[in-house]
Every structure is written in C-alpha cells, then in structure tokens.
mmCIF file of the C-alpha atoms, coordinates in Angstrom:
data_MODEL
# 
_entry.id   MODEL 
# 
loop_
_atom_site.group_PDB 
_atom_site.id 
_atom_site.type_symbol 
_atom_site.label_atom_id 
_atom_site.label_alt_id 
_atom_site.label_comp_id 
_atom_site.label_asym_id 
_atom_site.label_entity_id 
_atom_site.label_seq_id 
_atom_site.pdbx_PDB_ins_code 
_atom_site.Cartn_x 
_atom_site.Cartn_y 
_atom_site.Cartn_z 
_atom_site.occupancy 
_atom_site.B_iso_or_equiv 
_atom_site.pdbx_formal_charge 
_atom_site.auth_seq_id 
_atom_site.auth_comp_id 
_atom_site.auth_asym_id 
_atom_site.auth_atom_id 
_atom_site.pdbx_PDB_model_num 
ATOM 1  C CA . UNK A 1 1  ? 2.460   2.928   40.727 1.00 0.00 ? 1  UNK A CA 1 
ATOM 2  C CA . UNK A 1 2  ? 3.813   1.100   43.995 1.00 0.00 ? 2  UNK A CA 1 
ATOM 3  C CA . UNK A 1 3  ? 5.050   2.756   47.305 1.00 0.00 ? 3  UNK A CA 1 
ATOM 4  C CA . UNK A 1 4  ? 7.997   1.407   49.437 1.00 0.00 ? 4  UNK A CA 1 
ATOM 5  C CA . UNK A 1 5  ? 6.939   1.015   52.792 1.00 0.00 ? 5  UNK A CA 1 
ATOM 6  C CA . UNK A 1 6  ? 9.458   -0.187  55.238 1.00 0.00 ? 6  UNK A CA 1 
ATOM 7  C CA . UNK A 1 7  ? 11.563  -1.757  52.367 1.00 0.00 ? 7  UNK A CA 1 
ATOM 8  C CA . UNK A 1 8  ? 8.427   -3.354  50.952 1.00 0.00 ? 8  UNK A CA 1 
ATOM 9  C CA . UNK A 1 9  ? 7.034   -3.018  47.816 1.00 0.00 ? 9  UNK A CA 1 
ATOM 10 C CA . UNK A 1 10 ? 2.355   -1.868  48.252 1.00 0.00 ? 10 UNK A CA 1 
ATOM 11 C CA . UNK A 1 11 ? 0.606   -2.005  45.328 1.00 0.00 ? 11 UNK A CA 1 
ATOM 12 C CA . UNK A 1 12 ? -1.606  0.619   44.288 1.00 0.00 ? 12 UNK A CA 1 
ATOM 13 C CA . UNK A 1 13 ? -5.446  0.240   43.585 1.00 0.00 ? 13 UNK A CA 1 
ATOM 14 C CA . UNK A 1 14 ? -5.622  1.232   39.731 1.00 0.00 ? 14 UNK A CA 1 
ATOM 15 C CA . UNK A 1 15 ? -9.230  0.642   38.998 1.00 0.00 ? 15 UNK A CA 1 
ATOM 16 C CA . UNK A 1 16 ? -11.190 3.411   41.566 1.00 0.00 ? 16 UNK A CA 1 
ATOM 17 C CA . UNK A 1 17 ? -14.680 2.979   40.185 1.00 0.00 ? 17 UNK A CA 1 
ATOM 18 C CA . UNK A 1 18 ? -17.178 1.878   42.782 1.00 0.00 ? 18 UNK A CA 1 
ATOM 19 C CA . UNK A 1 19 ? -18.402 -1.092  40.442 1.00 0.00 ? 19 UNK A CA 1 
ATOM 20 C CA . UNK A 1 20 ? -16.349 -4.327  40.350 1.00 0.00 ? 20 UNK A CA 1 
ATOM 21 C CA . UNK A 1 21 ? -14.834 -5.109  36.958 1.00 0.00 ? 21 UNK A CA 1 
ATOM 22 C CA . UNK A 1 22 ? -17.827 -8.106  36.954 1.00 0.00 ? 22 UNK A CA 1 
ATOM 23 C CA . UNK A 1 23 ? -20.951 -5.791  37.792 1.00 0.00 ? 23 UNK A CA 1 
ATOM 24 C CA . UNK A 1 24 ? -19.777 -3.356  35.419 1.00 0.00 ? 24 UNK A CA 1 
ATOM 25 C CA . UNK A 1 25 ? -19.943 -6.132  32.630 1.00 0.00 ? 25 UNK A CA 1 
ATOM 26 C CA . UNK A 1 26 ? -23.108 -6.812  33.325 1.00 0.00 ? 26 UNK A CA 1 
ATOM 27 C CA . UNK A 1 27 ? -24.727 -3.581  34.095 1.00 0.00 ? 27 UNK A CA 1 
ATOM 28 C CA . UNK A 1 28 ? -23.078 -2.914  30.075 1.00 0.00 ? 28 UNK A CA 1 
ATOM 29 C CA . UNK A 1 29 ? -24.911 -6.385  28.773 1.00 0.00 ? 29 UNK A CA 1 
ATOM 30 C CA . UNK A 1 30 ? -28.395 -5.462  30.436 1.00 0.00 ? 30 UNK A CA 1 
ATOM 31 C CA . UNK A 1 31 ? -28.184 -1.756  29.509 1.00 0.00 ? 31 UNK A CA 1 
ATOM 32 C CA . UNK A 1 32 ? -28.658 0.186   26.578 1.00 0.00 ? 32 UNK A CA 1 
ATOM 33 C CA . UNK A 1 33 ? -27.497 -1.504  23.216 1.00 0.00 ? 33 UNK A CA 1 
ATOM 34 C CA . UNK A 1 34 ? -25.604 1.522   22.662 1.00 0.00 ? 34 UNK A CA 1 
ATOM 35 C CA . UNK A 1 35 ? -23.382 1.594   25.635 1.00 0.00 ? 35 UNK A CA 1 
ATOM 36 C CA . UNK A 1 36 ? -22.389 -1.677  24.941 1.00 0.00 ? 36 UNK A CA 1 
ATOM 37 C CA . UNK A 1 37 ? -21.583 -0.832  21.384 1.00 0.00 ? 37 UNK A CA 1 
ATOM 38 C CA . UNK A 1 38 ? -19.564 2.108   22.038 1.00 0.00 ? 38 UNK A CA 1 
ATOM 39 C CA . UNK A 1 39 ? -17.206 0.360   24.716 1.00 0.00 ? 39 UNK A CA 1 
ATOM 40 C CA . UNK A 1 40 ? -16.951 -3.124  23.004 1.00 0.00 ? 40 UNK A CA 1 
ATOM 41 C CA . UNK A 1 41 ? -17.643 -2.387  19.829 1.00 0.00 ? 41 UNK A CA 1 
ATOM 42 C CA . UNK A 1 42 ? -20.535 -5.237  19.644 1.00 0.00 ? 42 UNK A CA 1 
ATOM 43 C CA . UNK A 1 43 ? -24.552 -5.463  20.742 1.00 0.00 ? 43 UNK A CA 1 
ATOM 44 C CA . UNK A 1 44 ? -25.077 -7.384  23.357 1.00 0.00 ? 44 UNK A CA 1 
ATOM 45 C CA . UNK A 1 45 ? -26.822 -10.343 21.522 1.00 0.00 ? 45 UNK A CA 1 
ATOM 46 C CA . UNK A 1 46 ? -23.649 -10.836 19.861 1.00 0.00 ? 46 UNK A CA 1 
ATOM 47 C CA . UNK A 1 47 ? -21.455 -10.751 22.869 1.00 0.00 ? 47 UNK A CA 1 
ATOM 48 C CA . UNK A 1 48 ? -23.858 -13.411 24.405 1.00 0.00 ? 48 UNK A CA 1 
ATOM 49 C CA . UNK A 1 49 ? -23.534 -15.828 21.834 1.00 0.00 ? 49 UNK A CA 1 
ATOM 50 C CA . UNK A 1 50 ? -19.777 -15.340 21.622 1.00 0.00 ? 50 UNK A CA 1 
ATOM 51 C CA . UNK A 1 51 ? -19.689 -16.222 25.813 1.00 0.00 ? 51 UNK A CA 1 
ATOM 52 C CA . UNK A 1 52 ? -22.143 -19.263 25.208 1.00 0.00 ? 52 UNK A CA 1 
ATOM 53 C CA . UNK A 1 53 ? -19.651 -20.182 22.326 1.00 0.00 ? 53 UNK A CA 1 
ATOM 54 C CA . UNK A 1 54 ? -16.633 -19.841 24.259 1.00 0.00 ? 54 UNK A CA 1 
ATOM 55 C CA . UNK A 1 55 ? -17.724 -21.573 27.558 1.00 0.00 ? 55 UNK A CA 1 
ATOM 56 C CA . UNK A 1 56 ? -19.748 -24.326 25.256 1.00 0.00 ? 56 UNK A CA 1 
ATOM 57 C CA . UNK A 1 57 ? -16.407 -25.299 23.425 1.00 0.00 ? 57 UNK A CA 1 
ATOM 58 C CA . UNK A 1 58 ? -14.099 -24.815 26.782 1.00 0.00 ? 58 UNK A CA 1 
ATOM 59 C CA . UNK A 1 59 ? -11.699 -22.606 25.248 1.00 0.00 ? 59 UNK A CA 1 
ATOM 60 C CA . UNK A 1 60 ? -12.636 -19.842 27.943 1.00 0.00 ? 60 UNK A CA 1 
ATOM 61 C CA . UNK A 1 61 ? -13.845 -20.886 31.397 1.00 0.00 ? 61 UNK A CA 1 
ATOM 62 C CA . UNK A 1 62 ? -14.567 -19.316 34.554 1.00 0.00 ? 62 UNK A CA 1 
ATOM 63 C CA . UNK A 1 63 ? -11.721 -19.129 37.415 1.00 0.00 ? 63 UNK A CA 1 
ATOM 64 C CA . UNK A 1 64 ? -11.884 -17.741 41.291 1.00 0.00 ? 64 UNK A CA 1 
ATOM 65 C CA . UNK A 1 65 ? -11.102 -14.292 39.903 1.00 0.00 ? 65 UNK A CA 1 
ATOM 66 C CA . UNK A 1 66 ? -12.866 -13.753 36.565 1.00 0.00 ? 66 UNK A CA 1 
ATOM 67 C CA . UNK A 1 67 ? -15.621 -15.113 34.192 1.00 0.00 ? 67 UNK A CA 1 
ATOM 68 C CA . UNK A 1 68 ? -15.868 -15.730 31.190 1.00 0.00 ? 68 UNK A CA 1 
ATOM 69 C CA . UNK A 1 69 ? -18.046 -12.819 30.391 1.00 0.00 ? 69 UNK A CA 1 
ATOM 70 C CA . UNK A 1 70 ? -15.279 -10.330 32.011 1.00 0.00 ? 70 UNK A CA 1 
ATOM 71 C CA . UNK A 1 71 ? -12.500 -12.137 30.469 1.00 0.00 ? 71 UNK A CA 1 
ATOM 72 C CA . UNK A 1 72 ? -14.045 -11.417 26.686 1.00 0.00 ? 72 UNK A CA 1 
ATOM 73 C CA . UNK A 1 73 ? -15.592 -7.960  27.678 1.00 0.00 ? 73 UNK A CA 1 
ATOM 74 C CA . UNK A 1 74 ? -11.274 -6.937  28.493 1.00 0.00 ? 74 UNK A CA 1 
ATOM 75 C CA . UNK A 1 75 ? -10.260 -8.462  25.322 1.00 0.00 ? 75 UNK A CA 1 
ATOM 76 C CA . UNK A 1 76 ? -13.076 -6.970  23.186 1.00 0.00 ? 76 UNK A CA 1 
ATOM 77 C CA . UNK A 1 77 ? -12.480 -3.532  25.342 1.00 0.00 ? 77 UNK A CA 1 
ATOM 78 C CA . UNK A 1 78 ? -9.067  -3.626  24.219 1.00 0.00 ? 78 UNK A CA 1 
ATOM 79 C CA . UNK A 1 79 ? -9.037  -4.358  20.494 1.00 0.00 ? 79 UNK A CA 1 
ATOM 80 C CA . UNK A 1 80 ? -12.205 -1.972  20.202 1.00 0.00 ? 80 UNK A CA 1 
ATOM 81 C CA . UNK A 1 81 ? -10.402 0.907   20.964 1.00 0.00 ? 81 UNK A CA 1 
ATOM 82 C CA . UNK A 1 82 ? -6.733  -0.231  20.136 1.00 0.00 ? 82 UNK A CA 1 
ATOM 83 C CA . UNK A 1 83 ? -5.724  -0.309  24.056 1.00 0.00 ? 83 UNK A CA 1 
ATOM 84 C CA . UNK A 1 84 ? -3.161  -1.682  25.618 1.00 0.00 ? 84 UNK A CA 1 
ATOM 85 C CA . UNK A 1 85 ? -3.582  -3.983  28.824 1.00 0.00 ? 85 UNK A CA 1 
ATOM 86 C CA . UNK A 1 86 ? -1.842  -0.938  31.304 1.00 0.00 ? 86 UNK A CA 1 
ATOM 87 C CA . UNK A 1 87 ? -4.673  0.983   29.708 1.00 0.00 ? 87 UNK A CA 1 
ATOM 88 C CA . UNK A 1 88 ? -7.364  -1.537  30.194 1.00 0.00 ? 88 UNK A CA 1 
ATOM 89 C CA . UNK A 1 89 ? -6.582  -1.561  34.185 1.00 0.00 ? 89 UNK A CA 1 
ATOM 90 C CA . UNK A 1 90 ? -8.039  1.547   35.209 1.00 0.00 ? 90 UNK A CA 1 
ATOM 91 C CA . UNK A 1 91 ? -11.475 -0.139  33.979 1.00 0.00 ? 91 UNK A CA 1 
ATOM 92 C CA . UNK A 1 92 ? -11.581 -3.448  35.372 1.00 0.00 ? 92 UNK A CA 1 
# 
C-alpha cells in the first residue's frame, strides 16, 4: 500500500518480521529438516547443492541486495506453495 504525503508517493514496509529476508534463510537451512521442508518444499542438503550448483555454473550470483541462497529460497517459496510474488513479500 503507499501513502501520499505532500504530493509524494511513501512506500510501505510489507515484510514486518524482525528477521531480515537473509537470516531467515538461514536460520530455515540450519534448523530442523522439517521446517525447511514444509516452507520450500526441499531438505536442506538438497537446497545446498542446488546453491553450490547455481553459483558454481554462474547462472545465479550474489548482488548488494540478495544472495544466492535468498534468491532460490523466494523462488522455491513460491512454486512450493503456488504463490504469487505480491504474496511472497510479506516474507522476505
């Protein structure tokens, strides 16, 4: 949702969790199996190798904003429980 402040557009904060959409990635990888399997639909084994895949053939790399890990734990987020990307905002 935006506000209009003084003819100006503000941009609201969507994501309100205390955790970062980074340090909730990896406090899923490093937790139970299980939590990572019901959010992403994968064990965490698997989602490693997939990130060591992706960053080892450069078709995902990390930028100022978001890692690689993030950038595959939205996308497998999304398709895991048929999301779409509005959806996926109040997460990370």
């Amino acid at each position: 949702m935006e506000l209009v402040k003084m003819n100006r557009k503000v941009r609201q904060k969507l994501c309100t969790s205390t955790l970062t959409g980074k340090q909730y990635v990896h406090e899923l990888i490093r937790g139970p199996a299980t939590n990572m399997y019901n959010m992403m639909r994968i064990d965490p084994d698997s989602f490693r190798s997939l990130v060591a895949h992706f960053r080892g053939t450069g078709l995902l790399k990390d930028n100022m904003h978001l890692d690689v890990e993030e950038k595959l734990a939205i996308s497998m987020h999304i398709i895991a429980h048929k999301m779409l990307n509005r959806a996926a905002n109040s997460r990370f």
